[in-house]
C-alpha positions as CSV (number, residue, x, y, z in Angstrom):
1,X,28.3,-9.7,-52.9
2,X,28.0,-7.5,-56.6
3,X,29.1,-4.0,-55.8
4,X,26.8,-1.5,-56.8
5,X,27.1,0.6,-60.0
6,X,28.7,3.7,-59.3
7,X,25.8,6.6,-60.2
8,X,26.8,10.5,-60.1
9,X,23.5,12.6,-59.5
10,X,23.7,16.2,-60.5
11,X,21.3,19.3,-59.9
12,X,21.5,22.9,-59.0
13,X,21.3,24.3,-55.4
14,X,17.9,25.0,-55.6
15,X,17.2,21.5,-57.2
16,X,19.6,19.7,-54.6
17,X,16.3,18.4,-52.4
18,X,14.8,16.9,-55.1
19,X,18.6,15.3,-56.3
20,X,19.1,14.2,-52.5
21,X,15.3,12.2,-52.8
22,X,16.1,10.7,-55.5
23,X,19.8,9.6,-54.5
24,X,18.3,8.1,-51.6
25,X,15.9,6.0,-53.4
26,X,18.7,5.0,-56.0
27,X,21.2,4.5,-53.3
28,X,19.3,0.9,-52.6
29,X,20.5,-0.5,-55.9
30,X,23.5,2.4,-56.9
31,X,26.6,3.7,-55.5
32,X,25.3,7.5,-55.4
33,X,28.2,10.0,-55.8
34,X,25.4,12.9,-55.4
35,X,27.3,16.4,-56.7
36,X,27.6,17.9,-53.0
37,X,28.8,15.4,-51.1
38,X,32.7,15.8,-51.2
39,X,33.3,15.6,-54.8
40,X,34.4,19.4,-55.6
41,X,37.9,19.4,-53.7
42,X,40.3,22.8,-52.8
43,X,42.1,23.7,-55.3
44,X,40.4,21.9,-58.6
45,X,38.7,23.0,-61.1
46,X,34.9,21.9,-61.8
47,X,35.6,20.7,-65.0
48,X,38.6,18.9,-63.9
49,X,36.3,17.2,-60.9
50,X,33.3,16.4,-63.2
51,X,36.0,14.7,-65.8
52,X,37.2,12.3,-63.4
53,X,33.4,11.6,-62.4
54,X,32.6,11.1,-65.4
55,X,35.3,8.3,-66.0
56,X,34.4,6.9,-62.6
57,X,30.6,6.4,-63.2
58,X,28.9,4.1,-65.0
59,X,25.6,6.3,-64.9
60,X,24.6,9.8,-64.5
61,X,21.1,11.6,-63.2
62,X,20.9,15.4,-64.1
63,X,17.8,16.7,-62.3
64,X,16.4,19.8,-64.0
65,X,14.9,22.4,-62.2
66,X,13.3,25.8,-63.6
67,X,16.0,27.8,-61.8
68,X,16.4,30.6,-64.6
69,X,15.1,32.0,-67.6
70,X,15.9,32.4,-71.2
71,X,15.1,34.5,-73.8
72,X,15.4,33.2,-77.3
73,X,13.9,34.8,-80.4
74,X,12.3,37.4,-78.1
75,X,10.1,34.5,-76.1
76,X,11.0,33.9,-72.2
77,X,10.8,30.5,-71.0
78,X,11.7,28.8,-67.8
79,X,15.6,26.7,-68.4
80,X,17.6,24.5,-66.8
81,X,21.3,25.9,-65.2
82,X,23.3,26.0,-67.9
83,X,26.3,24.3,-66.3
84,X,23.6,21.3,-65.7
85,X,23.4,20.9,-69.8
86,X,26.9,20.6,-69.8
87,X,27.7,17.6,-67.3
88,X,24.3,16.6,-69.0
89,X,26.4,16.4,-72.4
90,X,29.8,15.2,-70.7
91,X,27.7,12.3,-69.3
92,X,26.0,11.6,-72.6
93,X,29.2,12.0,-74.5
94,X,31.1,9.4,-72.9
95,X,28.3,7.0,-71.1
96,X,25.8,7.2,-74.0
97,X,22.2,8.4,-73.6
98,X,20.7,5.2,-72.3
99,X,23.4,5.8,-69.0
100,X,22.9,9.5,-68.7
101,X,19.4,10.9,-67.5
102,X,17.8,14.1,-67.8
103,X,14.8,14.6,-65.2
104,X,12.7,17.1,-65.3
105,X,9.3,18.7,-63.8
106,X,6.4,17.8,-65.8
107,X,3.8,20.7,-67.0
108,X,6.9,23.0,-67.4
109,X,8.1,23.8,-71.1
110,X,11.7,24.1,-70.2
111,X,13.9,25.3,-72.8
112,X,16.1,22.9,-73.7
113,X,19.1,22.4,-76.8
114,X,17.0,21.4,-79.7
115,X,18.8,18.4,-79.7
116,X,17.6,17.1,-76.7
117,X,14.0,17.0,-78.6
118,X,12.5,13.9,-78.9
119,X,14.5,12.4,-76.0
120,X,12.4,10.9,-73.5
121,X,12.6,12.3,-70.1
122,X,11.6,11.0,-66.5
123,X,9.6,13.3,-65.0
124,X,8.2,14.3,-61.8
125,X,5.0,16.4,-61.2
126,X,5.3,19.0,-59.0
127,X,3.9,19.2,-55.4
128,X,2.9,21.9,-52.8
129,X,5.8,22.5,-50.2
130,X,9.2,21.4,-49.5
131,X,10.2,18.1,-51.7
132,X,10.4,16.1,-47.7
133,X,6.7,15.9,-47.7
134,X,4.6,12.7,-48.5
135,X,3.2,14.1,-51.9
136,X,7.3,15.2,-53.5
137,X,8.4,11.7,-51.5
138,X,5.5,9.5,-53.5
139,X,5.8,11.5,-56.3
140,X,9.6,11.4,-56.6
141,X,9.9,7.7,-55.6
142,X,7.8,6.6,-58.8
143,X,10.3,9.1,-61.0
144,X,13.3,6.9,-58.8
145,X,12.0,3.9,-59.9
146,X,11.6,4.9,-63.4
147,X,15.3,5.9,-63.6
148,X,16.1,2.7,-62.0
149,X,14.3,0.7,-64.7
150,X,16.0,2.1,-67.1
151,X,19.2,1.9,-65.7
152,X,19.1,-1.8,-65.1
153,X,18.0,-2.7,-68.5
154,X,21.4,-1.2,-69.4
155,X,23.4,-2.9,-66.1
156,X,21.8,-6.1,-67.4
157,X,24.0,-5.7,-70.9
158,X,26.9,-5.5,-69.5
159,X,27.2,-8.0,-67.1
């Protein structure tokens, strides 16, 4: 049996049902290492943790959520955690943007580094109540298997 390709899933705390969703539905095809699950350890530092996930990966899912906001330029807009853009770019620095996904809600302009523009995104619509019921499950299972496209076109180069 092919062991699965380890996949680190990342979100905020008030993003972590949507994350733990979506981990389930990659877990059929990936080795999830989803953020909360024992990874941050006594005694390390987050960086130090995230570097070593990093290495161990071979793919990476940030899920954005509109958690805060931003003012730029005197206009407020809804962002993603901060700390989120930067496993986003320590993924994307050493996996490469074809192994390192941003998700994020559709219908919401997040604000986003500009160098993100032009990146396509998976998305997931938004839903009324908690991301367990049927709508947030259907909806977040097509945004799964979107992400798992996309990852297996890149799986299939390497092996």
């Amino acid at each position: 049996m092919v062991p699965k390709p380890p996949l680190f899933v990342g979100s905020s705390s008030e993003g972590l049902k949507i994350a733990e969703v979506i981990a389930g539905h990659l877990a059929q095809n990936f080795d999830v290492q989803l953020w909360n699950k024992g990874l941050f350890l006594p005694g390390y530092y987050t960086l130090e943790t995230l570097d070593a996930a990093v290495r161990q990966c071979r793919f990476a899912v940030i899920i954005g959520t509109a958690d805060d906001e931003l003012t730029k330029r005197d206009v407020v807009s809804a962002a993603v955690r901060d700390n989120l853009l930067l496993e986003l770019g320590l993924f994307l620095g050493v996996l490469g943007r074809y192994r390192a996904h941003l998700v994020t809600p559709e219908g919401i302009a997040l604000a986003l580094p500009t160098d993100l523009d032009g990146l396509t995104r998976a998305t997931y619509r938004l839903c009324d109540g908690p991301p367990t019921t049927k709508k947030w499950i259907e909806s977040l299972f097509e945004t799964s298997t979107r992400i798992a496209q996309a990852l297996f076109v890149e799986f299939g180069r390497e092996t």
